[in-house]
C-alpha positions, -999 to +999 in steps of 0.1 A: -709+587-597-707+551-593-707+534-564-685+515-543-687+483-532-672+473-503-667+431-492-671+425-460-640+398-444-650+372-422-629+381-390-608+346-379-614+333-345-583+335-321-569+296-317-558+295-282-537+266-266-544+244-247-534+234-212-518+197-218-534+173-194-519+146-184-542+124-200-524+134-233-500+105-248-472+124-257-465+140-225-468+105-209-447+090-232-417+121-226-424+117-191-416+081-193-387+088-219-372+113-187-374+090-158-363+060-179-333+085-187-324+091-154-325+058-142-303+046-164-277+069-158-282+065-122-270+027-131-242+037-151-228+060-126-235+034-095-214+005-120-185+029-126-181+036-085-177+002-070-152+011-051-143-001-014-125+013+014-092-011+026-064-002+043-026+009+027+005+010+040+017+042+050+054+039+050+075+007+042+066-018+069+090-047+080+085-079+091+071-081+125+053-045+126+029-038+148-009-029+129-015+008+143-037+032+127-005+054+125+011+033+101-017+029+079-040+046+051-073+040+039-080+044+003-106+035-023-103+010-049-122-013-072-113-050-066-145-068-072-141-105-071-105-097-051-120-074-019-116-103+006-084-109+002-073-073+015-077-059+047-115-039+047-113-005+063-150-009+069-139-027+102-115-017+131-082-031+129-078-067+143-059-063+174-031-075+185-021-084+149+014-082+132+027-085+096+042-120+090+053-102+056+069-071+044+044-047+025+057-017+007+049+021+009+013+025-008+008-015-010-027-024-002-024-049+029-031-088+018-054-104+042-022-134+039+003-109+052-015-106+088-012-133+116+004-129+152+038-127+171+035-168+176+035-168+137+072-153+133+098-182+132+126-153+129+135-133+161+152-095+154+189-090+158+208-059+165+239-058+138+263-030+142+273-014+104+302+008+104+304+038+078+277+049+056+250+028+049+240+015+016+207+036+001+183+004-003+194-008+028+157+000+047+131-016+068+116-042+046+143-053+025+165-083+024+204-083+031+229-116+033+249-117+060+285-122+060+316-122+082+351-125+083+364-144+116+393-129+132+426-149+130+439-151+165+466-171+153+481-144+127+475-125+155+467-084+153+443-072+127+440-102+107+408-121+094+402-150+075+382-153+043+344-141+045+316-164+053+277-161+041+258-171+076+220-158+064+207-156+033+176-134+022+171-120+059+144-090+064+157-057+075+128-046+107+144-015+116+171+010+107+187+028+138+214+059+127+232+077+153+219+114+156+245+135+136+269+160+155+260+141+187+277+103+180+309+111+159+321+074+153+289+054+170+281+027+144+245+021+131+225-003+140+198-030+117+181-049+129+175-081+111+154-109+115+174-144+116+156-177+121+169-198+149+201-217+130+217-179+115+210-166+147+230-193+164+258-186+137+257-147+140+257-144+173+288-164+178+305-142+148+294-108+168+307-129+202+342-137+188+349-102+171+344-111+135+340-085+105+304-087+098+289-069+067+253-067+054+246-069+018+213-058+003+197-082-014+188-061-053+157-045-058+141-064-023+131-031-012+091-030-017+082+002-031+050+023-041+059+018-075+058-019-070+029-016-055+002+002-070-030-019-075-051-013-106-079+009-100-071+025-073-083+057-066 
């Protein structure tokens, strides 16, 4: 019989791994890689929200309106180089403080548009409008007003040829009659007339005349009008 031989393998040592220690480059250098990473996008996001809080309009406000937080909104937007020259809702409202302006629904509020009640060369007028009124006649608009003197000589129901006595004059305030309750009661609008119309309009409502209000097109300060860029 012969005999066998038999090889004897060397048996391979077991590698085991290693704990990394932070004395190891690489995992310095993704450390660094990480932190650098977030940082960065920290930046990034911080630039893209520069955003301040200033105060909006809530609904149309006239000439004249008082500042109340009622009236107003705050919302965010990005203005940069523009912020102080709206009204910063980081601060109380200024009292005693009225809108020498008009500002439309959702219009930020211009720092310009603010002043006080010594600032208003116009005084409000009551005008009583008969019938239905005219859809963009509202608070913050402009109407021309006219009227038609009454002819005593023709005597009865006769008036003479219509007359323009303000030009361009803000609407303050809108007063209806409640329905069911003032069958026939005219409206009322208020408009604000510097001292020369109001001279001339009050001696038109004095003597009888026709007077009409005309909306001035497209006067009517809207949202639309008013949107800023960036807001959010």
């Amino acid at each position: 019989m012969s005999a066998v031989m038999t090889t004897t393998l060397p048996t391979p040592e077991a590698t085991r791994l290693r704990r990394p220690s932070w004395r190891d480059r690489r995992l310095i250098i993704g450390v660094l890689l990480v932190l650098t990473s977030a940082l960065l996008g920290a930046r990034v996001v911080a630039a893209a929200d520069r955003t301040v809080p200033v105060y909006a309009a809530g609904p149309t406000l006239p000439v004249g309106a008082e500042l109340r937080t009622d009236r107003l909104r705050v919302v965010r937007v990005r203005l940069d180089s523009a912020a102080p020259h709206y009204l910063s809702a980081e601060h109380p409202l200024p009292a005693d403080r009225v809108l020498v302006r008009p500002v439309g629904s959702g219009e930020l509020l211009p720092v310009t548009a603010v002043g006080v009640a010594a600032d208003l060369s116009r005084r409000p007028l009551g005008i009583p409008v008969e019938g239905t009124l005219p859809a963009d006649l509202a608070p913050g608009g402009l109407v021309d007003v006219w009227a038609s003197a009454r002819d005593r000589k023709a005597g009865g129901n006769v008036y003479a040829s219509p007359q323009r006595l303000a030009a361009g004059a803000p609407v303050s305030q809108v007063s209806t009659p409640a329905s069911g309750l003032s069958v026939g009661r005219a409206s009322t609008v208020y408009v604000l007339l510097d001292e020369a119309a109001l001279a001339r309009v009050l001696g038109a409502l004095a003597n009888g005349a026709r007077t009409v209000l005309v909306p001035v097109p497209g006067s009517v300060p809207s949202l639309a009008s008013a949107r800023q860029g960036g807001t959010r």
